[in-house]
N, C-alpha and C positions, 0 to 999 in steps of 0.2 A: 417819197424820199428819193434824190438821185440816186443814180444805178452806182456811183461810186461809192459813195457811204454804205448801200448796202454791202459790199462786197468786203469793206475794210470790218465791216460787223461781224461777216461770216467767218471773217483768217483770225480774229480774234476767240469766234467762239472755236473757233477748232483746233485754237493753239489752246485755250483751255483744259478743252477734253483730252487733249493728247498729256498734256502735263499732268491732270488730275490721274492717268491710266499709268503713267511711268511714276509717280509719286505714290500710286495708293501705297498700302502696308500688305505685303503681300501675306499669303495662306500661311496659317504657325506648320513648322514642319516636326515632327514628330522624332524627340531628341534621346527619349527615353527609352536603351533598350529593352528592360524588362516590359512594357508595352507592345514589343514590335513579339516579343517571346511570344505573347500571350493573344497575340491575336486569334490564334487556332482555339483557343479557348472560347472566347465572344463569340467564333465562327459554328461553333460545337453546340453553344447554347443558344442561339439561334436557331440553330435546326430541328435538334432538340422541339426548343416550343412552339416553333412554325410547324413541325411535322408529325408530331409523336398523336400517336391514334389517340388519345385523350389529355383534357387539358394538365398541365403540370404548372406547381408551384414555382416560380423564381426563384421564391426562398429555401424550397430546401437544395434547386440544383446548388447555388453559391454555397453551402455547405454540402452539400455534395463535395464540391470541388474545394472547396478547402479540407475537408475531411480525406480526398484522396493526395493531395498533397503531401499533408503531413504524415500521414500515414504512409507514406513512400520514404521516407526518413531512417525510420528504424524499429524495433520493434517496443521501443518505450515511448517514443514521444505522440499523442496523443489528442484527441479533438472531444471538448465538451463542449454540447451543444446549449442553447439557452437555457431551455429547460431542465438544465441537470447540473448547472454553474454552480446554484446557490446551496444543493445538497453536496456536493464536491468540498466547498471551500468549507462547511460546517464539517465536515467527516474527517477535512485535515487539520479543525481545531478540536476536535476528540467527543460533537457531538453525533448521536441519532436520531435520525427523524422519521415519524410515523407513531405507529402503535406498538411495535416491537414484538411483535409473535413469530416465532420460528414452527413452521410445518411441516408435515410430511406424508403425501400421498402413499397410501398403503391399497394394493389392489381387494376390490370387494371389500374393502370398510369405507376409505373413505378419505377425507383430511383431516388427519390428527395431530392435535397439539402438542409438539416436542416438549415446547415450554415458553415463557415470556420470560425478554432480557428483563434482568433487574433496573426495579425505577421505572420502565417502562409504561404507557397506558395500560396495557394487557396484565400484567404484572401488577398493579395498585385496583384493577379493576376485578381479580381474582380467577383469571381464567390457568388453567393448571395443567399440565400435563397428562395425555391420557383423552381431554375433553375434545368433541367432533366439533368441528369448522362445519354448519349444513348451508347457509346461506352470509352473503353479504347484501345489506341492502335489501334483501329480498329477492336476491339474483341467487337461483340453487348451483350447489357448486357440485352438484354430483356430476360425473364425467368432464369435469373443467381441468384445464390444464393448470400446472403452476403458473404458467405467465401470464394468464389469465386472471388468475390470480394474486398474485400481485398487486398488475397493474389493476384492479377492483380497493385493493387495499392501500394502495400507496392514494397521497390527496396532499393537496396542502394543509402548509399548519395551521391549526385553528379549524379546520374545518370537524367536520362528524362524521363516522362510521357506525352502523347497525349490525350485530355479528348475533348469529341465533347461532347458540351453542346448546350440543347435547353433553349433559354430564355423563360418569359412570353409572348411575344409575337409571338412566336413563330419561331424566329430566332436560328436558328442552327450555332453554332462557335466552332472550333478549338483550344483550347488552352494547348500549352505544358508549363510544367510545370517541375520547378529541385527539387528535391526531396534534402531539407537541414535538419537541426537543427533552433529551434525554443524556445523560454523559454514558458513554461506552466503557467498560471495564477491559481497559487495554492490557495491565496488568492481571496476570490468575495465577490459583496456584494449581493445583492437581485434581482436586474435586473441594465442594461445599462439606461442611459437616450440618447436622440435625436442625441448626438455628440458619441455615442457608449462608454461612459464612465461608469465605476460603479460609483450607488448611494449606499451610507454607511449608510444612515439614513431610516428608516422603517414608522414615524410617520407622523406627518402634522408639527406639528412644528420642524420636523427636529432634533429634539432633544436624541432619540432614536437610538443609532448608531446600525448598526446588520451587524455583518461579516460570512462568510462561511468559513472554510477552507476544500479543496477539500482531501490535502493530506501534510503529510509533506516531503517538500525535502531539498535541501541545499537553497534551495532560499525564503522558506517561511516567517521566521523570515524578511528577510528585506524586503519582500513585505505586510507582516503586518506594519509594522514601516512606511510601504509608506502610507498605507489605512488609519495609525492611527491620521499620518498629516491631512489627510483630512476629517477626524472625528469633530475638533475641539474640542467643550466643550462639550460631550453626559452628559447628568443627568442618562445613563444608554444604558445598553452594554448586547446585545443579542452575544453569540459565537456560532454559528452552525456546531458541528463537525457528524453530524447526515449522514450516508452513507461513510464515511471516514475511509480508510482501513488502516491508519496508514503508516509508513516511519522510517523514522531516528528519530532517537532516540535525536541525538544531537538539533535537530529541536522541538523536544515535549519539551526540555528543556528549551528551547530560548521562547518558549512560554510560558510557565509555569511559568517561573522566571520575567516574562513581569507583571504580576498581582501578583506576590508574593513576598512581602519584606522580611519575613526570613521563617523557617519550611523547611521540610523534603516535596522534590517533587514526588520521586520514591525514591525504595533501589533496587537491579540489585543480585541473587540470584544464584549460579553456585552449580554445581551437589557438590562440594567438600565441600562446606559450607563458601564458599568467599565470601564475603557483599560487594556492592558497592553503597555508600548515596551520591546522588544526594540533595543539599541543594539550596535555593533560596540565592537572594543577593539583597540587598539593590536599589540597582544602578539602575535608569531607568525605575522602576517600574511605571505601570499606577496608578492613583489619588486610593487609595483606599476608597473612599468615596463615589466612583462612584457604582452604586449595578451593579450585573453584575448576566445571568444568561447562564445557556450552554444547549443546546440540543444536546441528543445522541437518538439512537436505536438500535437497535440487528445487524444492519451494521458496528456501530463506535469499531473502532478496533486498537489494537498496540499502536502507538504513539500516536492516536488519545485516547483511553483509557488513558493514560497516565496524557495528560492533562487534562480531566475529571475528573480525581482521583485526581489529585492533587489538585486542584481547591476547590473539595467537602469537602475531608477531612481537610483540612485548612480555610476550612469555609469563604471561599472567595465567594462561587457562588451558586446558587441554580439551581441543577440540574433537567432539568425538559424532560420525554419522557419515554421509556420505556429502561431496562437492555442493557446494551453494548454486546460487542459477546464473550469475553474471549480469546483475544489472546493476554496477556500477559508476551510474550515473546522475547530476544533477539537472531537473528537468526545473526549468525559469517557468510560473505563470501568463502568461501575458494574453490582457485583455485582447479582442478582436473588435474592430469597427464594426457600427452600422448594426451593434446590436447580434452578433452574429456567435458571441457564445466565448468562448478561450479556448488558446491551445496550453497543453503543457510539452515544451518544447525542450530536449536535452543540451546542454547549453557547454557543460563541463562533464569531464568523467575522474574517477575516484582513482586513487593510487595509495597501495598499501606498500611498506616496508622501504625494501628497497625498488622502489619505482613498479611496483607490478599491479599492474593495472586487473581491478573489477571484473571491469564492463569483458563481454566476450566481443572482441576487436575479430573484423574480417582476416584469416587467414594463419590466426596464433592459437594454439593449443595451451597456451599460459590465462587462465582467469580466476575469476571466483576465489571462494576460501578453499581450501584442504585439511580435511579433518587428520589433525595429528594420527587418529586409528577410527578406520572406518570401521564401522557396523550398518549392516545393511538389513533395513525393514523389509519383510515379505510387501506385494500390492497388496492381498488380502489381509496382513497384520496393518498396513497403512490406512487401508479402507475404514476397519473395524475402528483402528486406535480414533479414526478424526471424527467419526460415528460418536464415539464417547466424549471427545471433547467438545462437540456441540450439546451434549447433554446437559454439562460442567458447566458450560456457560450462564444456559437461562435458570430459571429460579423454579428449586423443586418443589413438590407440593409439599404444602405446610404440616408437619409430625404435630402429632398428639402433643399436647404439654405432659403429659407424661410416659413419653416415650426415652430412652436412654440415649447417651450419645452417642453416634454410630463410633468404633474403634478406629482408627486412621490405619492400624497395620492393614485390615480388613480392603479397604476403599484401596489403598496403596498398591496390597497383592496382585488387585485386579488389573492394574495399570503393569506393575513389573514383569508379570506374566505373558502378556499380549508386548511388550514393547522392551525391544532388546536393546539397543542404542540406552533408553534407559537405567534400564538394569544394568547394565554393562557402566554406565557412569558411576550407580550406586557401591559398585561392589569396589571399583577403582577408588572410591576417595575412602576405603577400609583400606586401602594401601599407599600412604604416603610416599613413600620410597621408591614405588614405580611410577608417581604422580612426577617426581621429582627428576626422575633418569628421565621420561617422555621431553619434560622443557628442557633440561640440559641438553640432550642430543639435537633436539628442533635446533636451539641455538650455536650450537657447535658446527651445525649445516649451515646455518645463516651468515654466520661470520666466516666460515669459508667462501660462502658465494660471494659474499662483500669484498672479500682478498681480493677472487679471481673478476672482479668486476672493475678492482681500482688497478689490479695489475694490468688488465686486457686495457684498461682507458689508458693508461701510460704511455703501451706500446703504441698504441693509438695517435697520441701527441707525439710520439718520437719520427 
């Protein structure tokens, strides 16, 4: 080939390359700042598994790290992990799952059987209060811890459990056991009578209705609606939401709207400044003639605050115990990618009356409910009292058919004696007239602060 041609070949190819190098598409540049945040993150978990003196999973650092995230948030909002998703979402539609035996390590005996919730496996399989836990599976539980315990008993559903129980008498038996779904008795009343039924009435003459509500889920509303059949005509209504960690939301309303013919129940408050009024309704309300009183304490919380507030501030109930806990808040579900579990994230917070916020807000002295008249439980009277209502719960051992039926003054006493807040309700709604000065005055205060809140906005706008 002449030396010229070769030469015209070479400024060709090199005019190519030069163009193909000024043309390519250059490197993507990283646009996204929450990416550039999180780099110390990737740089963390890298070092982590390149250096940590033994191997570690991936999977649980990324929940690690979303675990601490959310958890930096606040003191509600929350991280379930996979494993825990699907007993979560059953628990907030008002099922239980397992075998349902409540225990109790006693030193030098042993684990003894409190009792089985009702409906439960443990409960239809006949196991009773009193009887020894000695093995699971064949795994002895002497010197085992409760968590240990437990997690021996917890299994998925469907599966089988093997429980060698010693009766009172001291018979030893085998009984396997399938591990279902069960409905929670969200609603109770005070104690069971002799056919393992709740009693709803607290006095001698029966007249005195007194409910608990344990928690709200999808079923509580119409297990109130069952309790309230069998109330009859009460001259007066104790509500016990006192230890009650709150639920669904849609559930505080179902109750709240149960005792309230019109008024504002809750209003639902979002970072952007979205209002949502929650309003009562006519339809199906209890007598309101009926006085009615509610017990909270530093336990009663979320849904359960909900209805406390609403009650108070619409001057339907006289609230009597000490300050609610302040979690006034609506926390949104939301799935996690890649399999990684859900968070329940607080999204909105709650707002009673005139604007005063639940939730306990950084740096305000203003939250929670306030009981119209406090009565304060000793810790030891508190201890004792939640002692017995784990009792109340599960299903006592089955009476003789002809044994008599226990008296409800009797079962009652026991309760009015140990628990003052209580008492202290019963005796008040023996007194209308000072049922009636407590809401006048509450509302006499309230319409004053409303005065001085539109007069102060006034000046405000002037």
């Amino acid at each position: 080939m002449p030396k010229r041609n070769l030469i015209w070949i070479l400024a060709i190819v090199a005019a190519a390359v030069v163009t193909v190098w000024v043309a390519r598409t250059p490197p993507p540049v990283v646009s996204d700042p929450d990416q550039a945040r999180f780099r110390s993150v990737v740089w963390t978990f890298r070092k982590i598994r390149d250096n940590y003196y033994r191997d570690v999973s991936p999977e649980s650092l990324r929940r690690g790290a979303v675990n601490g995230m959310i958890g930096a948030l606040d003191e509600f909002s929350s991280y379930v992990s996979p494993d825990r998703v699907e007993a979560f979402l059953h628990r907030i539609a008002g099922d239980q799952r397992g075998i349902g035996l409540r225990l109790r390590k006693i030193p030098d005996v042993g684990l003894v059987v409190i009792g089985p919730l009702v409906g439960s496996p443990a409960h239809k399989a006949g196991i009773v209060r009193g009887d020894k836990l000695l093995r699971i599976d064949g795994w002895n539980t002497q010197g085992a811890s409760m968590r240990e315990v437990r997690r021996r008993l917890r299994g998925k559903i469907g599966t089988v459990v093997t429980l060698d129980i010693m009766r009172a008498d001291g018979k030893v038996e085998s009984i396997t056991l399938r591990r279902t779904e069960f409905v929670i008795e969200t609603v109770r009343g005070l104690y069971r009578n002799a056919e393992g039924k709740w009693v709803w009435t607290i006095d001698e003459s029966g007249r005195i209705a007194y409910v608990r509500i344990r928690e709200f889920t999808k079923l509580t509303a119409r297990q109130f609606r069952q309790a309230q059949r069998q109330m009859g005509s009460p001259r007066g209504i104790i509500l016990d939401l006192r230890d009650n960690p709150g639920g669904l939301l849609t559930s505080a309303i179902e109750i709240s709207d149960m005792f309230l013919r019109d008024g504002i129940i809750v209003e639902a408050l979002s970072r952007t400044g979205g209002r949502r009024v929650y309003r009562a309704n006519r339809a199906g309300t209890f007598p309101q003639n009926v006085p009615m009183i509610v017990l909270i304490n530093e336990r009663t919380a979320s849904a359960a605050e909900i209805v406390a507030g609403a009650l108070s501030v619409n001057h339907r109930a006289v609230v009597v115990g000490t300050r609610s806990r302040g979690k006034g808040c609506i926390q949104s579900i939301i799935p996690l990618p890649e399999k990684l579990g859900q968070m329940n994230l607080t999204t909105k917070i709650f707002l009673l009356g005139s604007k005063r916020p639940i939730s306990r807000l950084p740096g305000s002295d203003i939250w929670g409910v306030d009981p119209h008249v406090q009565v304060v439980l000793s810790p030891v009277a508190q201890a004792t009292l939640r002692d017995l209502w784990r009792k109340t719960e599960v299903a006592a051992p089955p009476m003789p058919t002809t044994a008599p039926t226990r008296p409800a003054a009797g079962d009652a006493k026991k309760f009015l004696e140990l628990d003052d807040p209580l008492a202290y309700a019963v005796n008040l709604l023996d007194k209308p007239s000072e049922i009636r000065k407590i809401l006048d005055h509450a509302r006499q205060v309230a319409e004053a602060k409303a005065r001085a809140q539109s007069i102060a906005g006034t000046e405000d706008n002037d």
